[in-house]
LUMVO-170271 format. One line per field, with one value per residue: residue number from 1; x, y, z of N, C-alpha, C, CB in turn. Coordinates in steps of 0.1 Angstrom, whole numbers. Glycine has a CB too. Example, Ala and Ser with C-alpha at 12.3 -4.5 7.8 and 13.67 -1.06 7.14 Angstrom:
! LUMVO-170271
resi: c(1|2);
nx: c(132|128);
ny: c(-57|-22);
nz: c(78|71);
cax: c(123|137);
cay: c(-45|-11);
caz: c(78|71);
cx: c(132|129);
cy: c(-33|0);
cz: c(78|79);
cbx: c(113|141);
cby: c(-45|-6);
cbz: c(90|57);
END
This chain:
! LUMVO-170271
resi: c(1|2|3|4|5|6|7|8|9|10|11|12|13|14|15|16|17|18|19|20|21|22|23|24|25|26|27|28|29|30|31|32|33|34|35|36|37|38|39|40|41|42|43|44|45|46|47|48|49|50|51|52|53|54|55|56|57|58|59|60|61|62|63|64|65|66|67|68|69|70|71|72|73|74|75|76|77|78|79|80|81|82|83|84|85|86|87|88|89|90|91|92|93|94|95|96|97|98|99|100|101|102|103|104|105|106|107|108|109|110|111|112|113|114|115|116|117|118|119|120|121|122|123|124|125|126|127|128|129|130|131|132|133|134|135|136|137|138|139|140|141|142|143|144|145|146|147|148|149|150|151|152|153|154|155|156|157|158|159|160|161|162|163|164|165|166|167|168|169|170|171|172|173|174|175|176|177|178|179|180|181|182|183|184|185|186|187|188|189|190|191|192|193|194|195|196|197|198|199|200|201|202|203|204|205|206|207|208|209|210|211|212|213|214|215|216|217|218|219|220|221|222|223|224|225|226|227|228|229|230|231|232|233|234|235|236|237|238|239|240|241|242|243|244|245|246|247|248|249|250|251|252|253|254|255|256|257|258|259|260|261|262|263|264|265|266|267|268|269|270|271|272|273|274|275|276|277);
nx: c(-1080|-1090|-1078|-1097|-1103|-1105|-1111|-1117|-1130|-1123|-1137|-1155|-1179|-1187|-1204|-1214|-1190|-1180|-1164|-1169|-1185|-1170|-1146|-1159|-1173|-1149|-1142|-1160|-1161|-1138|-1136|-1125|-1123|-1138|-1141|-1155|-1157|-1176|-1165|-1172|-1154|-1148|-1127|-1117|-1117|-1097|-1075|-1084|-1097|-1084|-1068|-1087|-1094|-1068|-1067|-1090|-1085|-1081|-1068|-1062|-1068|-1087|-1084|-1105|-1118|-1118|-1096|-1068|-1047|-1041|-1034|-1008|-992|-999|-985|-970|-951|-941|-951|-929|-941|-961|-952|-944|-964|-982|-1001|-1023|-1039|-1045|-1040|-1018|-1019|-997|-983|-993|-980|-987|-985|-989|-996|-1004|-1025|-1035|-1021|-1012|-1041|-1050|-1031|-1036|-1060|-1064|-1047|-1060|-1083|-1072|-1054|-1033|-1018|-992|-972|-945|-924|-948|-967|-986|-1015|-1029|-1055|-1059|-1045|-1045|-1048|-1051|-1039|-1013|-1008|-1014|-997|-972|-974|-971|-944|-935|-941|-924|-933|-927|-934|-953|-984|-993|-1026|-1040|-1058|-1048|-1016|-998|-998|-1000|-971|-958|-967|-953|-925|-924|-927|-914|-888|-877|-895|-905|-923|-950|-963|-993|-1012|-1033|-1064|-1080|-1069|-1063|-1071|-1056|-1031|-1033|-1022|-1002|-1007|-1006|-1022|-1050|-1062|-1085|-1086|-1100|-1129|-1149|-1175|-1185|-1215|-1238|-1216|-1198|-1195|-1169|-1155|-1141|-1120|-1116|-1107|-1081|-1067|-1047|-1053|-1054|-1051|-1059|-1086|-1095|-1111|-1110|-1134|-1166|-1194|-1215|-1211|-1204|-1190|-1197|-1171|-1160|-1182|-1175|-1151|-1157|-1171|-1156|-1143|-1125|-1105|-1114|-1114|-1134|-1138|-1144|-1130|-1103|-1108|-1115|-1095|-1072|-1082|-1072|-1043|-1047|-1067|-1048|-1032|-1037|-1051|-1037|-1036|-1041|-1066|-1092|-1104|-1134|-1158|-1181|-1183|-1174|-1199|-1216|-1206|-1209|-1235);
ny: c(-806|-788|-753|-728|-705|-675|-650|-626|-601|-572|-538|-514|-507|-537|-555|-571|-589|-617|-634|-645|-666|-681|-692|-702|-720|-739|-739|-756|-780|-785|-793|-776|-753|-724|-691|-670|-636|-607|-575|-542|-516|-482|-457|-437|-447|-463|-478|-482|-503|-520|-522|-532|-559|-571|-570|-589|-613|-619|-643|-635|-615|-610|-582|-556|-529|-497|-503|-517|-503|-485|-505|-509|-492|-497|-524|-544|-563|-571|-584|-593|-595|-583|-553|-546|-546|-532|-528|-543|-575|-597|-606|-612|-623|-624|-626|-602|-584|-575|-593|-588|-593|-601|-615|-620|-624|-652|-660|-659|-666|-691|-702|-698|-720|-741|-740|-746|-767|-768|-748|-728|-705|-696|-677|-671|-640|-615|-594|-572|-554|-521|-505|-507|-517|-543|-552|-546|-562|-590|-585|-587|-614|-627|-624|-633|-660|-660|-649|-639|-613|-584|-569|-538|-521|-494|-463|-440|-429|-422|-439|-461|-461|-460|-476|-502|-494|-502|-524|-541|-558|-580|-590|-577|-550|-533|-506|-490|-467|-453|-461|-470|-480|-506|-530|-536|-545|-570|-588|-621|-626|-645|-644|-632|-606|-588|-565|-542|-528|-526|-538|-550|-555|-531|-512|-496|-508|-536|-530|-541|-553|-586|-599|-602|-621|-648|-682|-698|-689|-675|-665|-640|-629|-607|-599|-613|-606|-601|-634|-648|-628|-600|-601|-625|-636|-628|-638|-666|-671|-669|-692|-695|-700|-698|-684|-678|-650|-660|-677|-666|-653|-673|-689|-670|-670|-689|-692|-671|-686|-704|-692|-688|-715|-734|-751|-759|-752|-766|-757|-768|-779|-780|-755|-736|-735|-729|-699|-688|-679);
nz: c(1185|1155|1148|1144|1116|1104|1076|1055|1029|1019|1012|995|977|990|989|966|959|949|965|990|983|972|988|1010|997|996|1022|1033|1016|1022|1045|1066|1097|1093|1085|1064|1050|1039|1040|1046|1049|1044|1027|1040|1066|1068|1081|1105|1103|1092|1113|1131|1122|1126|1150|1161|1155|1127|1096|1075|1040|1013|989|976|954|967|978|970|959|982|1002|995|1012|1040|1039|1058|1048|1011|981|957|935|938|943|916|902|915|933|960|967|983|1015|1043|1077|1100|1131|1137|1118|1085|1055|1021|989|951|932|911|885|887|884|861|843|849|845|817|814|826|810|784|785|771|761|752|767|760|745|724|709|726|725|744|752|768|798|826|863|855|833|840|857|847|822|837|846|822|812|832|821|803|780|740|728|739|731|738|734|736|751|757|757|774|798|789|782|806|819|801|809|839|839|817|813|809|784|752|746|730|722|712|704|685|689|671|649|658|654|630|641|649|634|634|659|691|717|722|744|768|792|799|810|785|773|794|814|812|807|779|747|735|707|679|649|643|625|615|633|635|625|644|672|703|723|750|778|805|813|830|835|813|808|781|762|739|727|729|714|688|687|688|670|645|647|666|695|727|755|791|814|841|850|860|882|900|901|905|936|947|958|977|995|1002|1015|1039|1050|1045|1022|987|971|947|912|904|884|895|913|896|879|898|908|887|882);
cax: c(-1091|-1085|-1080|-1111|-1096|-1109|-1108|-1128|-1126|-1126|-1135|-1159|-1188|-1183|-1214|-1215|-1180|-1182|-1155|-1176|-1191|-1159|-1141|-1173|-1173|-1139|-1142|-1171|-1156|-1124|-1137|-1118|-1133|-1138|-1155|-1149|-1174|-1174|-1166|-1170|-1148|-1146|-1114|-1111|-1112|-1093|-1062|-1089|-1106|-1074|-1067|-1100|-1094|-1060|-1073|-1100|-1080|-1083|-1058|-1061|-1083|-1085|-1087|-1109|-1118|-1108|-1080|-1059|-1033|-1038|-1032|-989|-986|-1004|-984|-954|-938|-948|-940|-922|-952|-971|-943|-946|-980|-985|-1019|-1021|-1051|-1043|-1031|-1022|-1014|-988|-982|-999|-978|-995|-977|-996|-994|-1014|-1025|-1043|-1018|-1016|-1053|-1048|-1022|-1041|-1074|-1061|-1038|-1070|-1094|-1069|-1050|-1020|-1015|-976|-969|-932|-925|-956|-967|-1002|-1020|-1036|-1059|-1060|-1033|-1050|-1040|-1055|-1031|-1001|-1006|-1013|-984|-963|-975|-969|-930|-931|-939|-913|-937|-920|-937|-967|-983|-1005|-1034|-1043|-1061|-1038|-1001|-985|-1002|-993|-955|-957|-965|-945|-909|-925|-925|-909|-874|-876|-903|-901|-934|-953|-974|-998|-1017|-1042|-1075|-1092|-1058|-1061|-1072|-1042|-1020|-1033|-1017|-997|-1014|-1011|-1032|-1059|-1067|-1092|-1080|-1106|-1141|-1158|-1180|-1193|-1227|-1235|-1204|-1195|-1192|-1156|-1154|-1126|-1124|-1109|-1104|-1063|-1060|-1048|-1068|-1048|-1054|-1069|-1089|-1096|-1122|-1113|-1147|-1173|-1209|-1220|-1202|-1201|-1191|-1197|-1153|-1161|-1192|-1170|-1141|-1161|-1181|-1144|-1137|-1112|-1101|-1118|-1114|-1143|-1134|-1148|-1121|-1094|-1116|-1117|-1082|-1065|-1088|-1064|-1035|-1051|-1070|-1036|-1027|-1045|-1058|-1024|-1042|-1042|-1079|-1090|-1113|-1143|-1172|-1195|-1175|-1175|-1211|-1221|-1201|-1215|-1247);
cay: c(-797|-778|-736|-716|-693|-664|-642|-619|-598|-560|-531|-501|-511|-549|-567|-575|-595|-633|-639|-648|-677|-690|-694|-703|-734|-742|-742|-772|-789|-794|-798|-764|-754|-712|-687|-661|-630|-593|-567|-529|-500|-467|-453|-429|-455|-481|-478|-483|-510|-530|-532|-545|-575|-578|-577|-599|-627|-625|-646|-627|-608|-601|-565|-551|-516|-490|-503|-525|-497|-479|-511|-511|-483|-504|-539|-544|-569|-570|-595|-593|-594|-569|-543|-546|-546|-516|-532|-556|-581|-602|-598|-628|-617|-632|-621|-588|-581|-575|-596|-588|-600|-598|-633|-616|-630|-664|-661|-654|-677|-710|-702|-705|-733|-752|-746|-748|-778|-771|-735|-727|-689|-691|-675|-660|-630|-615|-583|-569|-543|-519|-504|-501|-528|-558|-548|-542|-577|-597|-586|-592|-627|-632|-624|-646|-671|-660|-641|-629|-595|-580|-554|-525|-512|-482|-449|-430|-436|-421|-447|-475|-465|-461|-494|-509|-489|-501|-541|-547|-561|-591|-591|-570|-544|-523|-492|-487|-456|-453|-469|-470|-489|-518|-540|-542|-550|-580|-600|-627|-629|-654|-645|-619|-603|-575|-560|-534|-528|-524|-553|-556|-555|-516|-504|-490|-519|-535|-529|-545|-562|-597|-608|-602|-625|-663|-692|-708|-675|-678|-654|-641|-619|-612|-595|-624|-606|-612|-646|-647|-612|-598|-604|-639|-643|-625|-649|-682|-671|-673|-708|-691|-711|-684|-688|-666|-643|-664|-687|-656|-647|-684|-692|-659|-669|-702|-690|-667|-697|-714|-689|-690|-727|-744|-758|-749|-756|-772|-751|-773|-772|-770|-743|-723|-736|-717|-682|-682|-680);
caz: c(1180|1148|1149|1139|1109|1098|1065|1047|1018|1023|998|994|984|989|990|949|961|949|970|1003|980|964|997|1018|991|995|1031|1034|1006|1023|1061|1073|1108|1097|1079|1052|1050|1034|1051|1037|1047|1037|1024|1057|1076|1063|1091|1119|1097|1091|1130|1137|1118|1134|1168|1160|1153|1113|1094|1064|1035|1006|989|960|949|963|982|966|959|992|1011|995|1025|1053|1049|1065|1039|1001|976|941|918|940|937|901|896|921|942|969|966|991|1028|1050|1090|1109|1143|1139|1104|1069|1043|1009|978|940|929|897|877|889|881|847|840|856|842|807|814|828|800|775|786|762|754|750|769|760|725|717|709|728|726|757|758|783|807|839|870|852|826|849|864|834|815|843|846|809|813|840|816|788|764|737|730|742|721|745|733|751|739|764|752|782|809|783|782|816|822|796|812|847|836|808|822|797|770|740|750|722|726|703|709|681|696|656|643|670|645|622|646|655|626|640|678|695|725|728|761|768|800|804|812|780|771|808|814|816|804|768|738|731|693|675|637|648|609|615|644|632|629|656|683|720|730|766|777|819|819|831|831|810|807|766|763|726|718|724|706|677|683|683|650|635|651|675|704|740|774|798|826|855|858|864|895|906|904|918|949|950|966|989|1003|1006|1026|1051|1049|1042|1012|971|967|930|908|899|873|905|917|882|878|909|905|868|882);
cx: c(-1085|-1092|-1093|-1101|-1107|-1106|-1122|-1118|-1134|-1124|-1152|-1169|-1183|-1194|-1217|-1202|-1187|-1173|-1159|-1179|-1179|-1149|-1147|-1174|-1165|-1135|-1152|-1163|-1145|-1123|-1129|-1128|-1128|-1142|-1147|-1164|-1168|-1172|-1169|-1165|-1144|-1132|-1110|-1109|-1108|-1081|-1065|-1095|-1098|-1068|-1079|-1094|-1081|-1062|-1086|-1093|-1078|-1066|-1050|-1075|-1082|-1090|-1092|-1112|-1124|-1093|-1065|-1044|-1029|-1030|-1013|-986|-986|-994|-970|-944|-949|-942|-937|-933|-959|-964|-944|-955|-984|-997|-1013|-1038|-1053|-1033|-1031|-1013|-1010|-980|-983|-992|-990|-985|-991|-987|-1004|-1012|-1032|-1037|-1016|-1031|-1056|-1043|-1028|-1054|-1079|-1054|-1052|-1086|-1087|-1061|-1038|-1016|-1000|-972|-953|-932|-933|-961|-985|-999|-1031|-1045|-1065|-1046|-1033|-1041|-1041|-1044|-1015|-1000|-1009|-999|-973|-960|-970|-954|-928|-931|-932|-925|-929|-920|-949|-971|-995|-1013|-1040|-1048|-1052|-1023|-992|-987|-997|-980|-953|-956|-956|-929|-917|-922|-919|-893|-867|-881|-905|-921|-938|-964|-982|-1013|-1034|-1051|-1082|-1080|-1056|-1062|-1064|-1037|-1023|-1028|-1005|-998|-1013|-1024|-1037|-1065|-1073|-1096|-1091|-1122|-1152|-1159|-1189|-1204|-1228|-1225|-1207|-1194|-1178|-1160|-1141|-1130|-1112|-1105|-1089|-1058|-1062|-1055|-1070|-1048|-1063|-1069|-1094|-1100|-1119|-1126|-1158|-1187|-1207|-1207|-1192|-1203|-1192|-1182|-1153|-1168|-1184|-1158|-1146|-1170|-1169|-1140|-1129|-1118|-1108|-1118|-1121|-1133|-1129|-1134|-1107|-1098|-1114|-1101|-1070|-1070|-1074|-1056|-1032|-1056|-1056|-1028|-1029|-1048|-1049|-1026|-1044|-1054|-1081|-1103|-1123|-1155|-1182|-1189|-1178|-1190|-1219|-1219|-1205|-1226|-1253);
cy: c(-787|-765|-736|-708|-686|-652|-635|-613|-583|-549|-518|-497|-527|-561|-574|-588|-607|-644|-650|-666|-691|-699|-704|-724|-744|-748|-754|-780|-795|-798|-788|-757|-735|-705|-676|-651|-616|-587|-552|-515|-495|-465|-446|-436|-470|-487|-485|-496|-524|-535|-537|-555|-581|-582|-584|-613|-630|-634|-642|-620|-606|-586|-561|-532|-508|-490|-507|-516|-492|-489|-513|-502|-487|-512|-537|-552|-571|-578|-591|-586|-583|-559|-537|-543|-532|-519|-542|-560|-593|-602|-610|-621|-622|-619|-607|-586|-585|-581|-595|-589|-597|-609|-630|-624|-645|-670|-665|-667|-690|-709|-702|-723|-746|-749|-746|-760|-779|-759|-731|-713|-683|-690|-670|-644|-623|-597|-581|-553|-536|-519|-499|-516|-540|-559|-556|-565|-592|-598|-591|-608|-635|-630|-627|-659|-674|-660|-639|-615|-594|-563|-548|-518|-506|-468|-441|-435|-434|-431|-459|-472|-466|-472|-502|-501|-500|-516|-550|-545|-577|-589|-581|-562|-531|-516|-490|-478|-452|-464|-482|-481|-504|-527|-549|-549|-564|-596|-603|-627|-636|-653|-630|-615|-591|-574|-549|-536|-531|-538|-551|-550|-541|-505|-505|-506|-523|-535|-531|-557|-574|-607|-608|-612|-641|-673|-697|-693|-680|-661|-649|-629|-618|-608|-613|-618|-593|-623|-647|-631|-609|-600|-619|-647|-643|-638|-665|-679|-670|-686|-710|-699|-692|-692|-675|-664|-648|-669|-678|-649|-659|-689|-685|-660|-683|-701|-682|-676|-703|-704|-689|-702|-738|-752|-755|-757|-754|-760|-762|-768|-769|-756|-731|-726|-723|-702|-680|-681|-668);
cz: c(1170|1150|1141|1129|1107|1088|1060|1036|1023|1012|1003|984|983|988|977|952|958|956|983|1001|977|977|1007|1013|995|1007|1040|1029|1018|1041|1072|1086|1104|1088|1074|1049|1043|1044|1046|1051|1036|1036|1036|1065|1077|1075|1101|1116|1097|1105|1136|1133|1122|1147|1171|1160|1137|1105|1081|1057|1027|999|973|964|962|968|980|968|979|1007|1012|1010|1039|1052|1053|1058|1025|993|960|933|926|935|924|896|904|931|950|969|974|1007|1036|1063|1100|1119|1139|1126|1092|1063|1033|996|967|935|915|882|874|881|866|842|839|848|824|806|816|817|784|773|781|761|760|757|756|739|719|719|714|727|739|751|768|787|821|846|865|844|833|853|855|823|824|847|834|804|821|832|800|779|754|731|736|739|731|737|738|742|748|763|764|792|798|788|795|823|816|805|827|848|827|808|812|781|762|742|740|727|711|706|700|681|682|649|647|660|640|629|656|646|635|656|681|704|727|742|762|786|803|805|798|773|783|810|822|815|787|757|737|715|686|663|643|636|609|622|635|635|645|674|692|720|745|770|793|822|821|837|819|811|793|763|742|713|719|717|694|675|678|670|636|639|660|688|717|751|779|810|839|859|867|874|902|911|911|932|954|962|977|1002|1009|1017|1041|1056|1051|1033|997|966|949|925|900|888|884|911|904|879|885|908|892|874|879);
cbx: c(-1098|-1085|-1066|-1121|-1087|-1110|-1101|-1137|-1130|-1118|-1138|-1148|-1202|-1175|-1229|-1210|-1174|-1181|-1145|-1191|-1201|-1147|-1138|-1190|-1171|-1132|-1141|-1188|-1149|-1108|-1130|-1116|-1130|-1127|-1170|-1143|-1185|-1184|-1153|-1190|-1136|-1152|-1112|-1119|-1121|-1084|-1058|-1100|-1111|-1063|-1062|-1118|-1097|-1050|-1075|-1109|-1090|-1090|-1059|-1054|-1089|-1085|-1070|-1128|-1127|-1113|-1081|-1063|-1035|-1051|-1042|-978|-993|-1019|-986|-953|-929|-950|-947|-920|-967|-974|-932|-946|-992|-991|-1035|-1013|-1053|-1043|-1038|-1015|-1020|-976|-970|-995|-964|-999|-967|-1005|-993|-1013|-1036|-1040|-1011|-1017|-1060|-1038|-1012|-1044|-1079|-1053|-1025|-1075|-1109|-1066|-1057|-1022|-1027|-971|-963|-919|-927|-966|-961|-1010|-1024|-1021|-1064|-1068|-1023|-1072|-1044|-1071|-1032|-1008|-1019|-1025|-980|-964|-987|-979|-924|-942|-951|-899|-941|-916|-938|-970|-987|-997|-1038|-1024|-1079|-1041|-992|-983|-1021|-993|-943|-963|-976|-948|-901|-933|-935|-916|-879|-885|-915|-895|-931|-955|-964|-999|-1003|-1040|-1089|-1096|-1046|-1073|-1076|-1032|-1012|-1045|-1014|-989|-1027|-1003|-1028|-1071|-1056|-1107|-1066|-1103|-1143|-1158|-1169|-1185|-1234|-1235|-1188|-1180|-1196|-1145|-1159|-1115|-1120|-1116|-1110|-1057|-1067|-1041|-1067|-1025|-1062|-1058|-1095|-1084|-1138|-1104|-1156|-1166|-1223|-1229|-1211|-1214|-1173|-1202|-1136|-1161|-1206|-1164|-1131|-1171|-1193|-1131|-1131|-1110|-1077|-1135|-1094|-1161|-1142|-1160|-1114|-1092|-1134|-1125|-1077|-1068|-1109|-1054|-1030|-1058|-1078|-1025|-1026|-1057|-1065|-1018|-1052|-1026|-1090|-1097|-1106|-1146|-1180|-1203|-1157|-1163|-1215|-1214|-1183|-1215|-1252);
cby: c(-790|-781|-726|-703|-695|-660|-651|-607|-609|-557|-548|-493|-507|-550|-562|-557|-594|-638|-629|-637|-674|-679|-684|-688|-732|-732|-732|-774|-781|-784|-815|-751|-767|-707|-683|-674|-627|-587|-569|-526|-498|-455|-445|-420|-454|-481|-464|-470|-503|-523|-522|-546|-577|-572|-566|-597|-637|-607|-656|-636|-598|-607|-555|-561|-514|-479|-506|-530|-479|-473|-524|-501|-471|-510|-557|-552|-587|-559|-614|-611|-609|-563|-549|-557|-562|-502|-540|-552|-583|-608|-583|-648|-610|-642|-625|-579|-589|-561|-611|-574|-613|-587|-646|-598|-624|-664|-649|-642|-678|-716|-688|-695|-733|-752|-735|-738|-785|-777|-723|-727|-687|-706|-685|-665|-627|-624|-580|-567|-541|-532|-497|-500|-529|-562|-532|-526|-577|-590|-574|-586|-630|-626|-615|-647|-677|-678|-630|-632|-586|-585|-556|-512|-513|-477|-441|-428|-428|-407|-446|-477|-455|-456|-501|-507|-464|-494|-544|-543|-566|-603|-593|-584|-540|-527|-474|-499|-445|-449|-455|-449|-483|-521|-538|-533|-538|-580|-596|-625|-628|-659|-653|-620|-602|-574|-557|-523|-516|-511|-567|-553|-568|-515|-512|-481|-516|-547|-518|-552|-553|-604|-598|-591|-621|-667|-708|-715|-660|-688|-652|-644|-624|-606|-581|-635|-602|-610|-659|-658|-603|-583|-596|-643|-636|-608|-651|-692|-649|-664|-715|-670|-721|-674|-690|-670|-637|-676|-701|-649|-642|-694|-695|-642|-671|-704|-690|-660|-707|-718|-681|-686|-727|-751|-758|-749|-747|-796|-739|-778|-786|-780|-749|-727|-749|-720|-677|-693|-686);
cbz: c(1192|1136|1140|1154|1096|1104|1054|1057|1005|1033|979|993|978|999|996|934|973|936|971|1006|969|954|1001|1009|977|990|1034|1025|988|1016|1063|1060|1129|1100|1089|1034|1069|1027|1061|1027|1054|1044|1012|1066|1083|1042|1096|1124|1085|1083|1143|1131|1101|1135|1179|1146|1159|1101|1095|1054|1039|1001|993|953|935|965|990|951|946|995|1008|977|1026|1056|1040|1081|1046|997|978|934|912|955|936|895|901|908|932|987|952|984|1037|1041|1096|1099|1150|1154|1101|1061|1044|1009|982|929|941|895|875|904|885|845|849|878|851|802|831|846|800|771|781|748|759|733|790|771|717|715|696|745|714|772|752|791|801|842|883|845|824|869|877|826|810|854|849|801|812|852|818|784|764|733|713|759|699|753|730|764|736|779|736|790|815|766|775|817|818|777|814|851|834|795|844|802|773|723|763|708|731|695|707|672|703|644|648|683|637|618|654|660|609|636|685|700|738|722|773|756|794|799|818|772|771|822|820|827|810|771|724|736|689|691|616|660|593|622|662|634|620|650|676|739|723|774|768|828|805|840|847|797|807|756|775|728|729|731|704|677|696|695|647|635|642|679|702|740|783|803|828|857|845|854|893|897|893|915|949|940|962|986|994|992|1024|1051|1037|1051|1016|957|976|927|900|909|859|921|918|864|884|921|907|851|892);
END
């Protein structure tokens, strides 16, 4: 008789989470006898919140806003890329231990790789904007796969360098501080990434002239609502090669599943069909 598992996904407010569905999917699809649900604690009581679900039986969980950071203090072992990145976004619980982990960049990584089929990391040069966690964990993934520069655009220069001294152990890491300048410096890009909020449905516009960036440029928008965010409409009205958000939500769920599951579940078009909805 196979185990019952159990996971959720814990955060502050949490019910907007698409994670319940992605997992939920993942767990029919592949005949897994257990269940995956939201859960919402508060930041006060995240200590008291985190031993429920140990003495429930849970086998893990993952972690969105506001706890990601707060959770480095709870686990008992932490892995590489978290460290780095500064968040834990996944937690998997063996014999009463927290091991956590950040799969953000995994996410990243695979969710180009699978809609671009070919795209080269090693050697080129991307621009990121944005130096919040998405940042943090994106670049780190991208000197995982031998970048060779990555230029920060950030209107706050000290949180850029900040990040750039905190990650950049390989890859050749620029700061570029004037917001109104961004433009320029996207001659020779390989890959475009916009790392922060603005674009997202209810948030501020991204505004950026994308006439610098080469024919041959990918672009990559992690926001996904809207889906076709206004930097991708701009890129495909030059002919530019884009990859949407979703799949960097779909694919960081991967290897959380695998933790728990003992499985590295496939990202499908009904799968991305569905969470695009």
């Amino acid at each position: 008789m196979s185990k019952f598992t159990k996971a959720a996904v814990i955060g502050h407010p949490v019910k907007h989470s698409k994670s319940p569905m992605i997992h939920q999917y993942w767990i029919e699809k592949y005949g897994f006898e257990g269940s995956y649900e939201a859960i919402d604690i508060a930041p006060e009581t995240l200590d008291d919140g985190i031993k429920k679900l140990v003495d429930d039986g849970y086998k893990g969980f993952n972690v969105t806003i506001p706890h990601k950071e707060s959770l480095m203090a709870i686990c008992d072992e932490i892995s590489h890329n978290a460290n780095v990145i500064g968040a834990v976004n996944t937690v998997t619980i063996e014999d009463g231990k927290l091991h956590g982990q950040n799969t953000d960049g995994f996410g990243f990584i695979h969710n180009i790789l699978q809609n671009t089929g070919n795209f080269e990391f090693k050697g080129k040069r991307a621009a990121i904007l944005g130096a919040g966690g998405a940042t943090r964990a994106i670049a780190s993934a991208l000197i995982g796969e031998e970048i060779e520069q990555i230029v920060l655009l950030n209107r706050t220069k000290e949180r850029a360098e900040k990040l750039a001294e905190d990650i950049a152990f390989v890859s050749d890491i620029i700061v570029v501080e004037d917001w109104e300048k961004r433009s320029a410096v996207l001659e020779g890009i390989d890959l475009l990434v916009n790392a922060t909020s603005l674009g997202m449905d209810g948030q501020h516009p991204l505004e950026i002239d994308l006439g610098a960036l080469p024919e041959t440029a990918l672009v990559n928008d992690i926001v996904y609502s809207p889906l076709q965010t206004q930097l991708l409409k701009d890129a495909q009205a030059r002919d530019l090669h884009t990859v949407t958000g979703i799949g960097m939500l779909l694919h960081q769920a991967r290897p959380a599943f695998k933790s728990w599951f003992g499985l590295l579940p496939d990202v499908t078009d009904e799968l991305t069909t569905m969470v695009s909805a």
